[in-house]
N, CA, C and O atoms as a DFTB+ gen file, in Angstrom:
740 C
 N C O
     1  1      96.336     108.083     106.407
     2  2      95.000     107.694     105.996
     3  2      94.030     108.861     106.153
     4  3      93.409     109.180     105.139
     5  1      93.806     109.554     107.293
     6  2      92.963     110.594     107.639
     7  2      93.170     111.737     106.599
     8  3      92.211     112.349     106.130
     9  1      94.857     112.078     106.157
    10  2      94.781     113.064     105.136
    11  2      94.466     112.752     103.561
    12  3      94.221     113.557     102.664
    13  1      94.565     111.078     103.504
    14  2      94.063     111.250     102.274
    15  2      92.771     111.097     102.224
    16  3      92.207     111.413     101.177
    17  1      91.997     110.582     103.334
    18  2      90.628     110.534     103.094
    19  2      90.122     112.136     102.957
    20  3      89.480     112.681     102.060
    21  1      90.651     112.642     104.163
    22  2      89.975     114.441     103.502
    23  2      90.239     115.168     102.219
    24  3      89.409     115.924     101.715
    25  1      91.480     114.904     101.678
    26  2      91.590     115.273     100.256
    27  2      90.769     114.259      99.429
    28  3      90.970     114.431      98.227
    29  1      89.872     113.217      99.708
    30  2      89.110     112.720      98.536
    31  2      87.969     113.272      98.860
    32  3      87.113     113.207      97.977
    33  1      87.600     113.919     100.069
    34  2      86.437     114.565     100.185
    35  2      86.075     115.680      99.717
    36  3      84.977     115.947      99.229
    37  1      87.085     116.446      99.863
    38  2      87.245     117.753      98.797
    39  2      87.300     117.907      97.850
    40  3      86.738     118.906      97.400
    41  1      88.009     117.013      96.969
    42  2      87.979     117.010      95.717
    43  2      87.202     115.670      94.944
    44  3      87.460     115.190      93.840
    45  1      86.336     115.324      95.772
    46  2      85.044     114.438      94.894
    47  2      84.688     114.891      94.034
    48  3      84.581     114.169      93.043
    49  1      84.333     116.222      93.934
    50  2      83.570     116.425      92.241
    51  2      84.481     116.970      91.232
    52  3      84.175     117.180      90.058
    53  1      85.854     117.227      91.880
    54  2      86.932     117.071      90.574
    55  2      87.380     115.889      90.068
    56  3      87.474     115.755      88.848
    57  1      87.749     114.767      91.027
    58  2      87.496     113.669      90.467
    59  2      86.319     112.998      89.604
    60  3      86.503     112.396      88.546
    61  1      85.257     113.173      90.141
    62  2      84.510     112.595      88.959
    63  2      83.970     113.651      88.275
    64  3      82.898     113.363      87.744
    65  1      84.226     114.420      88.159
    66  2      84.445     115.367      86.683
    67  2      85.494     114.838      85.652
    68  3      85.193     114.818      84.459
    69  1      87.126     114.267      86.225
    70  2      88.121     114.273      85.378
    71  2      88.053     112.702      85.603
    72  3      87.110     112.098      85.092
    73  1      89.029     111.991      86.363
    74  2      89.337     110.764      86.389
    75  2      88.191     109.702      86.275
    76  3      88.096     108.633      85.672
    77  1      87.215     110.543      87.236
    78  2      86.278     109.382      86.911
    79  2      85.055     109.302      85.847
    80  3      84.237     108.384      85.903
    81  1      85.002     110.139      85.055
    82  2      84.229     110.600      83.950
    83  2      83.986     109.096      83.344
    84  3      84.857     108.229      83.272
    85  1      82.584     108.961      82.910
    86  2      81.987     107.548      82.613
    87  2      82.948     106.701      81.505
    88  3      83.674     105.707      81.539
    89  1      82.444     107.853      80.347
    90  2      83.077     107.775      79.028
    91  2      84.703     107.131      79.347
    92  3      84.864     105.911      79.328
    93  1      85.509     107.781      79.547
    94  2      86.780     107.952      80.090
    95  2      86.896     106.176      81.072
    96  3      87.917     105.622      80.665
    97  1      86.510     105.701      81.637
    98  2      86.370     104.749      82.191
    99  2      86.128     103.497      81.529
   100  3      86.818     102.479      81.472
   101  1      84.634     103.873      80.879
   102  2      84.233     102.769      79.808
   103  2      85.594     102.800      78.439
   104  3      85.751     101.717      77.876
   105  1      86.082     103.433      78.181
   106  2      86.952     103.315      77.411
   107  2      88.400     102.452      77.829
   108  3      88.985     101.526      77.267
   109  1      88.639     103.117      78.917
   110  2      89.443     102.254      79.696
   111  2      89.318     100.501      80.233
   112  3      90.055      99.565      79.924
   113  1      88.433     100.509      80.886
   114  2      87.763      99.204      81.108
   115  2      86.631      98.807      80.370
   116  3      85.560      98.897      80.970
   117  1      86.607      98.337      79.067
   118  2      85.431      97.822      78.416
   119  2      84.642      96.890      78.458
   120  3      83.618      96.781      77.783
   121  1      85.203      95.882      79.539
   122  2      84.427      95.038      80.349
   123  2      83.527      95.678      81.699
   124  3      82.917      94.813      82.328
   125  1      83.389      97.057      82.189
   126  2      83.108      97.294      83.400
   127  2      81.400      97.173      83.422
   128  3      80.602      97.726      82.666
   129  1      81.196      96.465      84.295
   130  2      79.802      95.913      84.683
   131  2      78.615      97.442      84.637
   132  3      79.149      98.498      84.976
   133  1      77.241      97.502      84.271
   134  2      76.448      98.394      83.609
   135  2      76.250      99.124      84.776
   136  3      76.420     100.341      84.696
   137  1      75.718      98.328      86.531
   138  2      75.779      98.739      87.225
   139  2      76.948      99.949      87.987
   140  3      76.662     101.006      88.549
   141  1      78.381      99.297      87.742
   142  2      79.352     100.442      88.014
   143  2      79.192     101.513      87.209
   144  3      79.219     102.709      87.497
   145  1      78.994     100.890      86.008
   146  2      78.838     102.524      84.861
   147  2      77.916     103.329      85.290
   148  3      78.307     104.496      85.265
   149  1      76.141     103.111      85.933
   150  2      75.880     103.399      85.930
   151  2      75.748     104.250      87.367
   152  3      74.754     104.960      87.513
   153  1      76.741     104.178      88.412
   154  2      76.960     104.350      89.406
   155  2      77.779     105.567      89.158
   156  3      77.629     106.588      89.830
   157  1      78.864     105.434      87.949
   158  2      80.023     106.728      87.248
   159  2      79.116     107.992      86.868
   160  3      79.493     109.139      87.108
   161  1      77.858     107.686      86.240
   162  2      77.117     108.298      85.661
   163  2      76.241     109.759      86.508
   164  3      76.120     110.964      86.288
   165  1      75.724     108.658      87.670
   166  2      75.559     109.241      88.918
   167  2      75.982     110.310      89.271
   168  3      75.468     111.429      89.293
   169  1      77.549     109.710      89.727
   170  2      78.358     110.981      90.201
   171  2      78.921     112.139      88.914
   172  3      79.684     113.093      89.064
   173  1      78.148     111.590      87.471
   174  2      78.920     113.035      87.065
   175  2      77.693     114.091      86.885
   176  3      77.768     115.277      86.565
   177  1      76.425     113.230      87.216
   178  2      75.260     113.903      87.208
   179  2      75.086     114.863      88.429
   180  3      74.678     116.022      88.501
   181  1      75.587     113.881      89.460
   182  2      75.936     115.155      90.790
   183  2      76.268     115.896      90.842
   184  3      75.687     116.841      91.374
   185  1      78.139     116.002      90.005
   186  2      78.888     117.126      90.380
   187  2      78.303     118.148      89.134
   188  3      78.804     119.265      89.257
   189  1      77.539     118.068      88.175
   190  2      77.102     119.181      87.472
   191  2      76.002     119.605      88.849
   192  3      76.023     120.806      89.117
   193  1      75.303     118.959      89.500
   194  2      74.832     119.902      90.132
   195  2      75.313     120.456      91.388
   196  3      74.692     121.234      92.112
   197  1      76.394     120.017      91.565
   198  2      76.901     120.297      92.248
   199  2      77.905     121.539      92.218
   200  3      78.500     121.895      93.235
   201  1      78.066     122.226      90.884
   202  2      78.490     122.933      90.309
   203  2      77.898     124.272      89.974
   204  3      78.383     125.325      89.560
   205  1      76.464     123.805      90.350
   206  2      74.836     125.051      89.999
   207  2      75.091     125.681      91.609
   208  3      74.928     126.875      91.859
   209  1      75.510     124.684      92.622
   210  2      75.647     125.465      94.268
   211  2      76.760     125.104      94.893
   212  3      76.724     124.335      95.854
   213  1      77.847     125.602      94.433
   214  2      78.942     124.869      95.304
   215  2      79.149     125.665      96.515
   216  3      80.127     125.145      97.054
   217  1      78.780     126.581      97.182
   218  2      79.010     127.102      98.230
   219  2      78.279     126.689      99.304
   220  3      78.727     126.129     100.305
   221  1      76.765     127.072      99.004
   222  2      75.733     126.323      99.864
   223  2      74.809     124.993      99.896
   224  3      74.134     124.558     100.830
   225  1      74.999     124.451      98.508
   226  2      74.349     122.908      98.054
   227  2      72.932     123.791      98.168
   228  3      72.566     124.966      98.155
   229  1      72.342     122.361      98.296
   230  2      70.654     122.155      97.410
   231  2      69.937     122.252      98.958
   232  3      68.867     122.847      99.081
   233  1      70.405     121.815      99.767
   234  2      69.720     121.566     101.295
   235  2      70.033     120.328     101.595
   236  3      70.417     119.530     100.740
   237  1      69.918     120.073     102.700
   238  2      70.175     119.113     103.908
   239  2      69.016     117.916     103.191
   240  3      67.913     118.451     103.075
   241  1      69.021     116.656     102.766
   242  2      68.414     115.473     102.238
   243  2      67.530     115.894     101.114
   244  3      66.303     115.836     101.185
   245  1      68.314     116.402      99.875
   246  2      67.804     116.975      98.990
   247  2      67.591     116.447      97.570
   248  3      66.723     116.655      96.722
   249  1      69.056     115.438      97.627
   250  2      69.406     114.282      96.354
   251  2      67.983     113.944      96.010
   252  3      67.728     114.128      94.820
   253  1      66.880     113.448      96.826
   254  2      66.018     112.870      96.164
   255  2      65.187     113.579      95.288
   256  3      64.308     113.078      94.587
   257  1      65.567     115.039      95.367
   258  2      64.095     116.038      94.806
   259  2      65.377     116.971      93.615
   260  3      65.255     118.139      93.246
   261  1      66.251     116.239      93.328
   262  2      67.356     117.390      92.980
   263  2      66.834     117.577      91.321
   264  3      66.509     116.517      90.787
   265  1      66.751     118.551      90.656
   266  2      65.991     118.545      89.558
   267  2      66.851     117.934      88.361
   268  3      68.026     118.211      88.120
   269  1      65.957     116.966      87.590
   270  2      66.480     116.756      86.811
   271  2      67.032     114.954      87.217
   272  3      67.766     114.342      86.441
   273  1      66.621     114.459      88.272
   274  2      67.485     113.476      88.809
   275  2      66.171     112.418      88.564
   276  3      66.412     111.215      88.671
   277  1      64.660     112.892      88.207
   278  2      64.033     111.784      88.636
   279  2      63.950     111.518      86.691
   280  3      63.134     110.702      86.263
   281  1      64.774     112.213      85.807
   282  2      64.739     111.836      84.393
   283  2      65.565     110.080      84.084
   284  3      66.527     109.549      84.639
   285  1      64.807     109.682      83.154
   286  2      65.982     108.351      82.929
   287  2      66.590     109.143      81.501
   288  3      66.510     110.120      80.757
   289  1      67.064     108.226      81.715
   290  2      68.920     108.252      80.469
   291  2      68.484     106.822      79.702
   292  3      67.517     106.095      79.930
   293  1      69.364     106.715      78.886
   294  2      69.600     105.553      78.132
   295  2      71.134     105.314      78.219
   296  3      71.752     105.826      77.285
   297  1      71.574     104.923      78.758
   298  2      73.222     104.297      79.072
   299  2      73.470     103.529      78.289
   300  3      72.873     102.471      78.090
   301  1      74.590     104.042      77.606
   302  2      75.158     102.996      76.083
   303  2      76.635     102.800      76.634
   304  3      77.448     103.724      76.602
   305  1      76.990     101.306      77.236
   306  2      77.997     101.031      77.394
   307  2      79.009     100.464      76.263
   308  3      78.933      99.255      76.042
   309  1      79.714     101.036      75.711
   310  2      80.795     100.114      74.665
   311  2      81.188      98.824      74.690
   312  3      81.094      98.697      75.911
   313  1      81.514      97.880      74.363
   314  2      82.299      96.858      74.661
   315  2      82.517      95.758      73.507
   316  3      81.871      95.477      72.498
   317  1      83.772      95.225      74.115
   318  2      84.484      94.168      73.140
   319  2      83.124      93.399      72.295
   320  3      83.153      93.289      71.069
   321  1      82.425      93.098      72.788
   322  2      81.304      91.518      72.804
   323  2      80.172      93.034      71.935
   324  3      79.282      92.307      71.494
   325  1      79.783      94.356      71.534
   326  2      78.892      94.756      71.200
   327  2      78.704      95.806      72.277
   328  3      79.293      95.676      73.350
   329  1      77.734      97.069      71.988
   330  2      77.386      97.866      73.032
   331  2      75.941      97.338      73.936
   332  3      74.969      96.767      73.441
   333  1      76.094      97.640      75.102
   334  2      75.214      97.351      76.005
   335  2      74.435      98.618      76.741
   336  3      74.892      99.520      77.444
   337  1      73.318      98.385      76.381
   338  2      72.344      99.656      77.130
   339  2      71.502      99.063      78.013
   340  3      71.276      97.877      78.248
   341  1      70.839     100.621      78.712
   342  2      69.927     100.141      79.598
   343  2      69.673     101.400      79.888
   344  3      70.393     102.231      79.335
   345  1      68.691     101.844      80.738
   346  2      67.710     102.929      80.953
   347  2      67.781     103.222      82.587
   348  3      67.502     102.310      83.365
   349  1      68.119     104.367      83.011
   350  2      68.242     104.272      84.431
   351  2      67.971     105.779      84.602
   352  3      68.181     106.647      83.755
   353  1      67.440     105.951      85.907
   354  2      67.814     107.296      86.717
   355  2      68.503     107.974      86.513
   356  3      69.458     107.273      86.178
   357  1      68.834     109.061      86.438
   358  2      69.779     109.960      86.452
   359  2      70.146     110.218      88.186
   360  3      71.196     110.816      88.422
   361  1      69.406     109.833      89.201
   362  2      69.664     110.136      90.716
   363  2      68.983     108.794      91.121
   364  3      67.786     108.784      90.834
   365  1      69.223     108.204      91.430
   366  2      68.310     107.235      92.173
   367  2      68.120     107.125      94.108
   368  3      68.203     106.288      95.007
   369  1      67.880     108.310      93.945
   370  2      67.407     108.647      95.730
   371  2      68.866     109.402      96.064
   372  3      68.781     110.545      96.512
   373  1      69.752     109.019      95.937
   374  2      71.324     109.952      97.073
   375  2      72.184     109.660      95.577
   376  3      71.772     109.107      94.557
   377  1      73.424     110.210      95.853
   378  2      74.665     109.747      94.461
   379  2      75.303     108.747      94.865
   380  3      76.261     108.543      94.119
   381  1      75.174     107.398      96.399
   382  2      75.555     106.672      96.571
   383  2      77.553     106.790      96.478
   384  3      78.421     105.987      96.137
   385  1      77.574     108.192      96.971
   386  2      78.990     108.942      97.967
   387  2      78.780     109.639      98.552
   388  3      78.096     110.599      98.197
   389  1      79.333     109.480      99.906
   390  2      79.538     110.748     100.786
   391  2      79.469     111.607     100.546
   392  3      78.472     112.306     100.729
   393  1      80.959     112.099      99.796
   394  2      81.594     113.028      99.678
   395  2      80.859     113.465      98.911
   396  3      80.612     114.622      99.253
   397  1      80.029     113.044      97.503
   398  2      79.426     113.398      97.036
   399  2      78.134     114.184      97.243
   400  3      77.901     115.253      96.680
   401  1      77.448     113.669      97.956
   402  2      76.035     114.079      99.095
   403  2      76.556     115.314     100.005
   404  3      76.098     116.455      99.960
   405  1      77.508     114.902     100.761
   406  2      77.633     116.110     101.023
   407  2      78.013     117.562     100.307
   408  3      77.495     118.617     100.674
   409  1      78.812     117.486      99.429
   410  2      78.797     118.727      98.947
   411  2      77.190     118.580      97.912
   412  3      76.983     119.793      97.875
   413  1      76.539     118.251      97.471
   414  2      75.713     118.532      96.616
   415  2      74.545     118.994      97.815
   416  3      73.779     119.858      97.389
   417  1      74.348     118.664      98.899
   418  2      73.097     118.982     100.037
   419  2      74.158     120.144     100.813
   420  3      73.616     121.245     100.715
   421  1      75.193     120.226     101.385
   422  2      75.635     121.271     102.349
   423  2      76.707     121.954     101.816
   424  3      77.424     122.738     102.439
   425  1      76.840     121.551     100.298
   426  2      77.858     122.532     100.124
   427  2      79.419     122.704     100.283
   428  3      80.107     121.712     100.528
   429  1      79.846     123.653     100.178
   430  2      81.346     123.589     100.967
   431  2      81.733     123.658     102.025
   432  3      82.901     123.382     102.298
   433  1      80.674     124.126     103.093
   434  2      80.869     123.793     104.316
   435  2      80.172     122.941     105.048
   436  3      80.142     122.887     106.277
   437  1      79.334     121.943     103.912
   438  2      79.371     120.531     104.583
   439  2      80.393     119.803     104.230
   440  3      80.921     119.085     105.078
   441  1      80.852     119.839     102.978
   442  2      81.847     119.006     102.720
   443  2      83.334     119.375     103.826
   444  3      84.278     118.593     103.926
   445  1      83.276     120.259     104.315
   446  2      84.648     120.934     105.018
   447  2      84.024     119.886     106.261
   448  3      84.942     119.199     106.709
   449  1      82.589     119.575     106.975
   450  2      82.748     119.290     108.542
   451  2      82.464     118.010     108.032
   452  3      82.758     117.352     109.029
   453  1      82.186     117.376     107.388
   454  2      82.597     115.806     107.021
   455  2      83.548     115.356     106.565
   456  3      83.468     114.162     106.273
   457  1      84.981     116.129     106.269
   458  2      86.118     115.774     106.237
   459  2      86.436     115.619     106.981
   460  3      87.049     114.567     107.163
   461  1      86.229     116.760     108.233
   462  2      86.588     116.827     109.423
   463  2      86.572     116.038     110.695
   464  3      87.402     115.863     111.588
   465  1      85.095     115.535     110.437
   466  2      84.670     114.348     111.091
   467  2      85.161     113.089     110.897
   468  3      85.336     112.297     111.823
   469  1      85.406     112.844     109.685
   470  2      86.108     111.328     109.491
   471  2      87.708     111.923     109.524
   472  3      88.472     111.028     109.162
   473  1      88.167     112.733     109.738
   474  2      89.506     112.780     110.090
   475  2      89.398     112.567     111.806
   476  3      90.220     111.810     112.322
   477  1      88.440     113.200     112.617
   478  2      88.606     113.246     113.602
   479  2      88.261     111.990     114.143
   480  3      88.803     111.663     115.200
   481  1      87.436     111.212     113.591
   482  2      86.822     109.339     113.779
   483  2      88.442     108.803     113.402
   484  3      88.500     107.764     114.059
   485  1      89.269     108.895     112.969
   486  2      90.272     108.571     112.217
   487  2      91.188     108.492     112.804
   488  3      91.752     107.408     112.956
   489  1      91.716     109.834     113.425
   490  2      92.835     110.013     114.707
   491  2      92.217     109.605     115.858
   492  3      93.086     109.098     116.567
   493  1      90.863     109.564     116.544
   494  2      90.404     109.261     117.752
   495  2      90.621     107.598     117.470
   496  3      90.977     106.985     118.476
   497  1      90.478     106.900     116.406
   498  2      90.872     105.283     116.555
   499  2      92.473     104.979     116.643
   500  3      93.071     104.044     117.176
   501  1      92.889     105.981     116.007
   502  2      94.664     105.609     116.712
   503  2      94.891     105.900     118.298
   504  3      95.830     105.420     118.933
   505  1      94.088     106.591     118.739
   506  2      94.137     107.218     120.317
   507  2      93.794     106.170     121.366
   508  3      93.963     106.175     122.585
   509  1      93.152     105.082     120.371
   510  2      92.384     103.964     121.373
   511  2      93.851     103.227     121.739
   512  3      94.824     102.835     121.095
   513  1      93.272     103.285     123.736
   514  2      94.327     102.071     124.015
   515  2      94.619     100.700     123.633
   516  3      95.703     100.214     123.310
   517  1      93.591     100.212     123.713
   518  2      93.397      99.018     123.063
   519  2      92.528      98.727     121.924
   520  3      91.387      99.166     121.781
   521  1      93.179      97.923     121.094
   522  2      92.626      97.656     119.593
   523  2      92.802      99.093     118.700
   524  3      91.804      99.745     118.393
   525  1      93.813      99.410     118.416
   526  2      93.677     100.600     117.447
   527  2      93.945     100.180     116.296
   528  3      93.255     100.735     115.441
   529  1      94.848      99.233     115.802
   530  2      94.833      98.308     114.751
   531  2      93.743      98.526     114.115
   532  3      93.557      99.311     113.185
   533  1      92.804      97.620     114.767
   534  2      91.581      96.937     114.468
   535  2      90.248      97.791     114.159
   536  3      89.313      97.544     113.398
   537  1      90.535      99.083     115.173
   538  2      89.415     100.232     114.969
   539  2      90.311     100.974     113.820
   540  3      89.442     101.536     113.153
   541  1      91.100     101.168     113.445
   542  2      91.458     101.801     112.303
   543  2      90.961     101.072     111.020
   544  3      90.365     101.569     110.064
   545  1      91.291      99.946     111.192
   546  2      91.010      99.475     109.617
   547  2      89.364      99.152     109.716
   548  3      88.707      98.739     108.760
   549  1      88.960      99.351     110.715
   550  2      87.464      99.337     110.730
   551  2      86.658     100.198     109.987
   552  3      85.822      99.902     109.134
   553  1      87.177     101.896     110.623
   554  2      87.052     103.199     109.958
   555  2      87.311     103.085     108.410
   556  3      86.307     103.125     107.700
   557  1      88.305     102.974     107.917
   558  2      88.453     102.929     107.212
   559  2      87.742     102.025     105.868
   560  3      87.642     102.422     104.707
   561  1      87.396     101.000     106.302
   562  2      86.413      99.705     105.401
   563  2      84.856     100.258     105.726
   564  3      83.982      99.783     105.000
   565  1      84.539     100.984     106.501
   566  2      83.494     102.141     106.739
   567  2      83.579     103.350     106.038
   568  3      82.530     103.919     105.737
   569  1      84.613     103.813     105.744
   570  2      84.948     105.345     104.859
   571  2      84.660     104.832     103.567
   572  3      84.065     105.522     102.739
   573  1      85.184     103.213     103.237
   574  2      85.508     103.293     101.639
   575  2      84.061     102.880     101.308
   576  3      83.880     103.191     100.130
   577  1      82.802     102.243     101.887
   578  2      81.574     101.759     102.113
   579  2      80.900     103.145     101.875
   580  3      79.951     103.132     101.090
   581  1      81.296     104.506     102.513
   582  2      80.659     105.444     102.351
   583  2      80.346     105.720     101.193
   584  3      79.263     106.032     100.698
   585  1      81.793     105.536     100.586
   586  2      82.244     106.376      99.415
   587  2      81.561     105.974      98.241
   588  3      81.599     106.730      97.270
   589  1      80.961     104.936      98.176
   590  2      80.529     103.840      96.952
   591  2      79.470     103.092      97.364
   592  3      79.248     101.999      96.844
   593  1      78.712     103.587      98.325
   594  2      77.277     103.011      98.420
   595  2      76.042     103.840      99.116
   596  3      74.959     103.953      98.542
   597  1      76.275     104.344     100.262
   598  2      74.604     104.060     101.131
   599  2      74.499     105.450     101.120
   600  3      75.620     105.944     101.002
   601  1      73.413     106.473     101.213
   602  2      73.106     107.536     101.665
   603  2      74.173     108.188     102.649
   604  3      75.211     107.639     103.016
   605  1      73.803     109.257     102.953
   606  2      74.301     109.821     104.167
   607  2      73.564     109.819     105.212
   608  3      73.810     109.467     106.366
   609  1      72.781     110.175     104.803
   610  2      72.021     110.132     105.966
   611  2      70.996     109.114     106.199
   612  3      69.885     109.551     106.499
   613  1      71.193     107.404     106.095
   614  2      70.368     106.645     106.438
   615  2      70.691     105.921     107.476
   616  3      71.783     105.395     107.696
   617  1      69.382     105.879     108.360
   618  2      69.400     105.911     109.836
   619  2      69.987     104.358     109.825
   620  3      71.217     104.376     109.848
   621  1      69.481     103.146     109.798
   622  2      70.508     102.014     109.963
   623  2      71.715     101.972     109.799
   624  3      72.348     101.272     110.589
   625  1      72.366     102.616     108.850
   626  2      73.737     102.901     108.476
   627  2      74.358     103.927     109.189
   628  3      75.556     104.164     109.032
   629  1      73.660     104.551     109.951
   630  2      74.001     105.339     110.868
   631  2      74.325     104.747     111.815
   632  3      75.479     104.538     112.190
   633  1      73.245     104.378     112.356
   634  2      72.975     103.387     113.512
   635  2      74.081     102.153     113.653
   636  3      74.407     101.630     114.719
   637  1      74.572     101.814     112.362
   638  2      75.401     100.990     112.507
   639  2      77.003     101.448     113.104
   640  3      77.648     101.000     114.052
   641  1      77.285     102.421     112.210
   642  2      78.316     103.236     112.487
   643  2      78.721     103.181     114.034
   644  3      79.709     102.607     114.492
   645  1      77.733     103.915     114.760
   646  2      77.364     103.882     116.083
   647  2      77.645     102.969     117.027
   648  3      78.274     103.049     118.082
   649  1      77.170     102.222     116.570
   650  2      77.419     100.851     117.448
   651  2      78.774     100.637     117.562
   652  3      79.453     100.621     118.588
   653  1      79.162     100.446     116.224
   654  2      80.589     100.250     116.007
   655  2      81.829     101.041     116.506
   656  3      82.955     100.559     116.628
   657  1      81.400     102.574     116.832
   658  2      81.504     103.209     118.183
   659  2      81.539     103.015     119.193
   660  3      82.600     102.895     119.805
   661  1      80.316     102.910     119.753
   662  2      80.415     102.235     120.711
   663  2      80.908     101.259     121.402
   664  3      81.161     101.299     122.606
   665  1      81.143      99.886     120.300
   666  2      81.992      99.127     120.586
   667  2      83.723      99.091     121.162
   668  3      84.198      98.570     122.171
   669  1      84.299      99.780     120.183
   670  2      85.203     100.211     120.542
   671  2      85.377     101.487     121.472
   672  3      86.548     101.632     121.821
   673  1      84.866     102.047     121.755
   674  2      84.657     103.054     122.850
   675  2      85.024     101.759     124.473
   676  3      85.801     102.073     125.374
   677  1      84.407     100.680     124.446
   678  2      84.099     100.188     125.461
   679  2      85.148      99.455     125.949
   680  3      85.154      98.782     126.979
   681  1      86.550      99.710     124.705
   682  2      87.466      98.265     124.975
   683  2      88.184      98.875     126.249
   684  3      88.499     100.053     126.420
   685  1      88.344      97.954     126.981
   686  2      89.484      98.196     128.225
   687  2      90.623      98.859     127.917
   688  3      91.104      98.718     126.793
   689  1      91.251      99.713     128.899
   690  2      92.962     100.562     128.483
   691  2      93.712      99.576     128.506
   692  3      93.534      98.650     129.297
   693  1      95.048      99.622     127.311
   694  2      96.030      98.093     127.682
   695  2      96.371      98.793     128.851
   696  3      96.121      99.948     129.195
   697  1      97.369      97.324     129.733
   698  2      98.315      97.666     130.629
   699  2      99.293      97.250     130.324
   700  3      99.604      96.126     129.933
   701  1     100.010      98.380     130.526
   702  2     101.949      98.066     130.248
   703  2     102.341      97.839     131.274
   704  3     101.919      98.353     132.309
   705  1     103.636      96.646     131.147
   706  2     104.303      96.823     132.295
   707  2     105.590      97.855     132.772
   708  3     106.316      98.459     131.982
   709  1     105.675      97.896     134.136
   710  2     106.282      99.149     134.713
   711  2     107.951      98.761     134.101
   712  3     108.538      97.684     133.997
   713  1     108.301      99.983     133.819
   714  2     109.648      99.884     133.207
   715  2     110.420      99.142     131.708
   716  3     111.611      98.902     131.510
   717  1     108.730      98.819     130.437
   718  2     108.961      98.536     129.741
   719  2     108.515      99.964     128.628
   720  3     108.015     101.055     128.901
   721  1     108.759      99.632     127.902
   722  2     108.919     100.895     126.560
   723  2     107.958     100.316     125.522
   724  3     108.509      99.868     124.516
   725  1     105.914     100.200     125.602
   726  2     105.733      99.787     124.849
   727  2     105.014      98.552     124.466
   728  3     104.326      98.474     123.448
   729  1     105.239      97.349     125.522
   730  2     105.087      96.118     125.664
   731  2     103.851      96.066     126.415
   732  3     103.704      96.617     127.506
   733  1     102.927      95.366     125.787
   734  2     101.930      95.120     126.274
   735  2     101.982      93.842     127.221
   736  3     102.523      92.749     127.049
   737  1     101.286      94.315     128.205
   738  2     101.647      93.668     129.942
   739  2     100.366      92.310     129.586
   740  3     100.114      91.460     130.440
């Protein structure tokens, strides 16, 4: 899990450059709701700019001022039933991905210590004595939440994270019993 989450972090803006390209999608799924499209759109608006600084990004909480992001579009979705439009942002405050945010604000060596970090959140929940199960698939339903919704840097969602840290930080060590291989006592 930890290695494929860092290879989607790295290669976020090749993916939605190639696989996830709007067009390419809407063609594929011609039912896909205006909101997802317009979420595809997002990220291919990112990785072009993300493409103007890929070494150092735009700065640290920058998505909102990124040029060109406060323009609307006219989004012409295809579909079985007729085409469907609508008028939206080209940025609407962050690209609503991580992986995305980070390389477009820090670059390649933000995107390198936020791989790093959710690899290291990743292996530190298998390390837990007790509940690692449970803190893994936690992380993880938290990674994929990153990936497809909230800022990076917004403080409740932070804050939440945290807690959720904390929580599991707090669980008791199992105890095994003496001379078993494993077995929780």
């Amino acid at each position: 899990m930890a290695a494929i989450v860092a290879l989607g972090v790295l290669t976020a803006p090749l993916l939605s450059a190639t696989l996830l390209e709007p067009t390419r999608i809407a063609a594929a799924y011609p039912s896909i709701p205006m909101p997802d499209f317009h979420r595809l759109n997002i990220w291919q608006f990112t990785t072009e700019r993300i493409a103007e600084r890929p070494l150092l990004g735009w700065g640290m909480d920058s998505a909102r001022i990124i040029p060109g992001g406060n323009e609307t579009v006219r989004l012409i979705l295809p579909s079985a039933d007729g085409a469907r439009d609508s008028e939206m942002a080209r940025m609407p405050l962050h690209p609503h991905n991580v992986s995305l945010q980070w390389w477009l604000e820090l670059g390649l060596p933000g995107a390198l210590l936020g791989a790093g970090l959710l690899v290291a959140v990743i292996l530190a929940c298998t390390a837990l004595p007790a509940g690692a199960p449970v803190a893994v698939a936690a992380a993880g339903a938290a990674t994929l939440v990153l990936m497809v919704s909230y800022g990076a840097w917004q403080s409740w969602w932070l804050g939440t994270l945290w807690l959720l840290a904390a929580a599991f930080a707090a669980l008791p060590p199992s105890r095994r019993r003496a001379g078993t291989s494993g077995t929780l006592a």
